[in-house]
C-alpha positions in Angstrom: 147.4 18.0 38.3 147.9 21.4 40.0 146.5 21.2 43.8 144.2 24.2 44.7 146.6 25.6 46.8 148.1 26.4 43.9 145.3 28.3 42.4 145.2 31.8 42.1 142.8 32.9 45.1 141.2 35.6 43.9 141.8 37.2 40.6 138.6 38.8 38.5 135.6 37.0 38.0 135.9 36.9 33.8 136.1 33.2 33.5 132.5 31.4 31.4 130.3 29.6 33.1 131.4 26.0 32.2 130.7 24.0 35.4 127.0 24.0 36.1 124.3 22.8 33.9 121.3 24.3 35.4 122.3 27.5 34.6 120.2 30.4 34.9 116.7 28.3 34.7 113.7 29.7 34.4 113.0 30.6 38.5 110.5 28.4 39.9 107.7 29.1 42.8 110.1 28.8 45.4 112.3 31.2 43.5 110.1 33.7 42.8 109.7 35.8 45.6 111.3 38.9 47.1 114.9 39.3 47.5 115.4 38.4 51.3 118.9 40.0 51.7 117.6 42.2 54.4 116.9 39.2 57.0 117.9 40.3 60.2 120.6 37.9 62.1 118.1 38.6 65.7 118.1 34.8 65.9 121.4 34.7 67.5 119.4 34.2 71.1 118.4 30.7 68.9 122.2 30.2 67.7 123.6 30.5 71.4 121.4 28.3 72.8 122.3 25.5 69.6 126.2 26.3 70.5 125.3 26.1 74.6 123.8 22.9 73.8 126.9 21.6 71.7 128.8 22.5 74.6 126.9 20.8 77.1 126.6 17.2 74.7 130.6 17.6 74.4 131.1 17.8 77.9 128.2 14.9 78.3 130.6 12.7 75.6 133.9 13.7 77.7 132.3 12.3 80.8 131.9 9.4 79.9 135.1 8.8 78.4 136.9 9.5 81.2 134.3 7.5 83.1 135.0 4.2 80.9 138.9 5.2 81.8 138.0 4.8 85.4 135.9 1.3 85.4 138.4 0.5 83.1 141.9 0.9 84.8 140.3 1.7 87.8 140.9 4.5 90.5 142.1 8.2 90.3 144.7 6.7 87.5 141.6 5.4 85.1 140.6 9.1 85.7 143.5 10.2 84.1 144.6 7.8 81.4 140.6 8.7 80.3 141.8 12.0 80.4 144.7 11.6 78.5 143.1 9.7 76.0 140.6 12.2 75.3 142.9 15.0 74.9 144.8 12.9 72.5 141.3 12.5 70.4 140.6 15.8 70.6 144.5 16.8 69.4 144.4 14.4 66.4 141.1 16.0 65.3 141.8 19.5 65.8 144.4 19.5 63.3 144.1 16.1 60.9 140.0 16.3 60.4 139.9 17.6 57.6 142.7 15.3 55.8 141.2 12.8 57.0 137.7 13.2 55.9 138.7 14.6 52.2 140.2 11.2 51.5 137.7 9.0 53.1 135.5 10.9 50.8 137.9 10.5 47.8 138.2 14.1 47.2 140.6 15.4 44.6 141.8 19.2 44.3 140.4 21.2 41.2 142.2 24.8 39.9 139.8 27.6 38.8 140.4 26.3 35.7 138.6 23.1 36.2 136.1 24.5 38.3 135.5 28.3 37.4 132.0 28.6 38.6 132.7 27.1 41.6 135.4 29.5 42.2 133.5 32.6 41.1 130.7 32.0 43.7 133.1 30.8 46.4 135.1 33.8 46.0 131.8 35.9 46.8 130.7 34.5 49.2 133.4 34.5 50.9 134.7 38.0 50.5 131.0 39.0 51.4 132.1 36.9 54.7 135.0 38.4 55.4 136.6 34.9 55.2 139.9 33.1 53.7 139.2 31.4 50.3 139.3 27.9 50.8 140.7 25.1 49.3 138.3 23.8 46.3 137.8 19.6 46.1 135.9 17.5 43.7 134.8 14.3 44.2 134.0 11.9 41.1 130.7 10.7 42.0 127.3 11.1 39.8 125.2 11.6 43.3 124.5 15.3 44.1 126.4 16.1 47.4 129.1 18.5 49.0 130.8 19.4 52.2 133.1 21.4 53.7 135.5 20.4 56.3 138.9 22.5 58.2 139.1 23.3 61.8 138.8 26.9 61.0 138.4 29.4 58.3 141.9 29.5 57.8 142.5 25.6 57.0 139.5 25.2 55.0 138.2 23.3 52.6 134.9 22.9 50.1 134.2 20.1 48.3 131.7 19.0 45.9 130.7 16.1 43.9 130.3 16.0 40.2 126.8 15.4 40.4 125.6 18.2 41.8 127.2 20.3 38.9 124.8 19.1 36.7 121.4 19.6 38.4 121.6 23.0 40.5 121.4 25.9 39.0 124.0 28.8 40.1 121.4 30.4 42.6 120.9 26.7 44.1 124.7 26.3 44.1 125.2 29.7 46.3 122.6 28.2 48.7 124.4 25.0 48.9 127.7 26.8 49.5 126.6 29.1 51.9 125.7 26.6 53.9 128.7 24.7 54.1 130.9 28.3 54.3 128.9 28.8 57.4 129.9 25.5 58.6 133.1 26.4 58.7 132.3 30.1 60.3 130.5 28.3 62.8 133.5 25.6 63.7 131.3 22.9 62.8 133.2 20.6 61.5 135.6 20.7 64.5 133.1 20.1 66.8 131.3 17.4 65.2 135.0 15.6 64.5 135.5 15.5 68.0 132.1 14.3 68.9 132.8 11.7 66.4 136.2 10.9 68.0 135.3 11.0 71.4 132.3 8.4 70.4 135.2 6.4 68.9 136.8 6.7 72.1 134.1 5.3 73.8 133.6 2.1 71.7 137.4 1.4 72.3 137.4 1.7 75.9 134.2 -0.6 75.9 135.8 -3.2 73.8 139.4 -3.2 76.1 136.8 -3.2 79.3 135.5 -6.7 78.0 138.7 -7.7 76.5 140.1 -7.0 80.2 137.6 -8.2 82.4 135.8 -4.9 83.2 138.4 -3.2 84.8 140.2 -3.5 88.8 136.9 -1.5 89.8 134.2 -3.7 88.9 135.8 -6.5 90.3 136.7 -4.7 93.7 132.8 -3.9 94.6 131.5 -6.7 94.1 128.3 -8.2 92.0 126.5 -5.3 92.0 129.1 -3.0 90.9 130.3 -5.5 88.2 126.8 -5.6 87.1 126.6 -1.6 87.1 130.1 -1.5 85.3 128.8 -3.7 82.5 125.5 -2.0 81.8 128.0 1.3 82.1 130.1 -0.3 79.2 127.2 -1.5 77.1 125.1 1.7 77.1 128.2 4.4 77.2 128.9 3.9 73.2 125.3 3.6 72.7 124.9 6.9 74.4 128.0 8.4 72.8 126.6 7.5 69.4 122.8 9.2 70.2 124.7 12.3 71.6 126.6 13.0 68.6 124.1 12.4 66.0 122.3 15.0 68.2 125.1 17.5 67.5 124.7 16.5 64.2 121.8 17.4 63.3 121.6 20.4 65.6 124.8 21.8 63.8 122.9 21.6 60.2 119.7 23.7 61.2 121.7 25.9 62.1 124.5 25.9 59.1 121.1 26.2 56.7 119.8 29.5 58.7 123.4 30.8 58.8 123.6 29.9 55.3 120.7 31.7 54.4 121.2 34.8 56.2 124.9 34.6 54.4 123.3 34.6 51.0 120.2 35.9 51.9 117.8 34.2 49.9 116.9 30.6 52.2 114.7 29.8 49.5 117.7 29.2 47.3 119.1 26.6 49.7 115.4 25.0 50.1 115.2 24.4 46.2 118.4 23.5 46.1 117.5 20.8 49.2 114.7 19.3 47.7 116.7 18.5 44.5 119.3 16.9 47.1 116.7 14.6 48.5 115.7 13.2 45.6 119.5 13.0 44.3 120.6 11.2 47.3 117.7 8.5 47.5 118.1 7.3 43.9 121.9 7.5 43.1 124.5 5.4 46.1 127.6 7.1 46.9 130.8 5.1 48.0 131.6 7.5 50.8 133.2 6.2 54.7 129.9 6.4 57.0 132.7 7.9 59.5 132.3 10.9 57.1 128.4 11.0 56.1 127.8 13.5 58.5 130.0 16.1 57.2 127.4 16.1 53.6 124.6 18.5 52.9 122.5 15.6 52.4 122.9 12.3 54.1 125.1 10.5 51.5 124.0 7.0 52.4 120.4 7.5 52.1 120.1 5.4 48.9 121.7 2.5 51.2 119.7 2.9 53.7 116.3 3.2 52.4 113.6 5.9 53.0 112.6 4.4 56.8 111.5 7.6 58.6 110.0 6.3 62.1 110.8 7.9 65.0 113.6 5.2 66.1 115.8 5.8 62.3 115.4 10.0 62.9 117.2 9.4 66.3 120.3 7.4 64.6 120.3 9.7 61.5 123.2 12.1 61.2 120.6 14.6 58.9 117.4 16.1 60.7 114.5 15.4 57.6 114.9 17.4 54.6 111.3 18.7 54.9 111.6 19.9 58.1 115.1 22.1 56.8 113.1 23.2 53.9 110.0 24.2 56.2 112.8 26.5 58.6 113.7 28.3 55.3 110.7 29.0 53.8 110.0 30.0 57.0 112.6 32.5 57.5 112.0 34.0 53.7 108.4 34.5 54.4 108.6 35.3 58.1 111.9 37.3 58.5 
């Protein structure tokens, strides 16, 4: 089979429509209003403040690691082999993220051939973005689901599941891939690969602390500090984990409103959502969880159940579909 590399990037659009089922359906209630291509971008005072915040949780998750360095080897050295260790996280997922996380997903490359509709609204999207065309996946799986992954625009990559093909329609599928083109604007996926490397990082350094003994440190201040080092050790991973399924869930509201003003019409994306939800709570999907965050839609929901207390939001790597649906139809109707 021909990688997508291999593809021609962008000759005319004259291919059929051979890829999505749902095409042009009759618009429903959510489709039906007014074009909203002239949203404003004025929320960027809301988007700084989401990327301050991702700043400030990455630095929080970087703490800590070279924290766990210290109580681990001890002294100014434990500072540094933390240090070193956390640059080495970062390195491998700066540039191997997205190889990594198209074949945890099982993700094969498709031509324009294969996939023409796919291409054709790709290609528009992202010469309306002023962005590189990037590499087109699919992944064999009837549950309706896609991401995007690539450390920038220029090493990017889109991928979608077979499923989804057959239920949105191509207004629904330009939702869906606006949002994940503006992951990639917005160096999402970078950032939440390190957050989920760093909280890697963490559990590693936890496990050699007890394998070790907690570390010169601990034992060199006593009960007290032994008994502070081990609570340290315990919560750190705990705390790494909260943190970046904080990020995660931060980085999709803003992906969807990005997304939207990208395509501008949110209620595209919120039809397309609600088709999503159901798709992902009925039909499993044999994914790596250490990718699940990456998908539109939480790809482990059917595993999981629909549990929705307070405590299962904080350790889901999705804020509720209801609430990203209620942010969209709030935009379209209050721009």
């Amino acid at each position: 089979m021909a990688s997508a590399e291999d593809a021609p990037q962008r000759p005319n659009d004259s291919k059929p429509n051979t890829a999505l089922r749902g095409r042009e359906k009759p618009r429903s209630h959510t489709e039906s209003a007014p074009s909203q291509r002239g949203i404003s971008p004025a929320r960027s005072t809301i988007q700084g403040m989401n990327n301050l915040k991702t700043v400030a949780l990455l630095g929080l998750l970087s703490a800590l690691v070279w924290y766990l360095g210290i109580a681990l080897f001890g002294g100014s050295g434990g500072f540094y082999m933390g240090l070193v260790f956390a640059v080495g996280i970062n390195f491998v997922a700066y540039f191997f993220s997205d190889k990594m996380a198209l074949a945890a997903s099982h993700a094969r490359p498709v031509t324009e051939q294969e996939l023409p509709e796919i291409y054709s609204i790709v290609r528009n999207l992202t010469t309306q973005a002023d962005m590189p065309m990037p590499r087109i996946y699919a992944i064999d799986s009837q549950q309706p689901n896609a991401f995007a992954t690539g450390r920038n625009p220029n090493h990017a990559a889109v991928a979608v599941t077979t499923g989804i093909l057959q239920i949105l329609s191509r207004q629904e599928m330009e939702g869906v891939i606006g949002h994940e083109l503006s992951h990639v604007r917005n160096r999402d996926i970078l950032i939440s690969s390190i957050a989920a490397m760093l909280a890697a990082a963490l559990s590693i350094f936890a496990r050699m602390a007890f394998f070790f003994g907690g570390g010169r440190r601990s034992r060199d201040s006593g009960a007290i500090g032994a008994v502070v080092s081990l609570l340290a050790l315990i919560l750190a991973p705990i705390a790494a984990m909260i943190i970046r399924l904080a990020i995660s869930r931060s980085r999709e509201y803003q992906a969807d409103e990005s997304g939207a003003i990208l395509t501008g019409q949110p209620l595209n994306l919120a039809s397309a959502l609600r088709k999503l939800e159901m798709g992902t709570s009925r039909v499993p999907m044999n994914v790596n969880p250490a990718v699940s965050q990456l998908f539109i839609a939480d790809p482990l929901k059917a595993l999981r159940g629909r549990g929705g207390g307070g405590f299962s939001r904080l350790l889901s790597t999705h804020p509720p579909i209801e609430e990203r649906i209620q942010r969209l139809e709030s935009m379209a109707y209050n721009p």
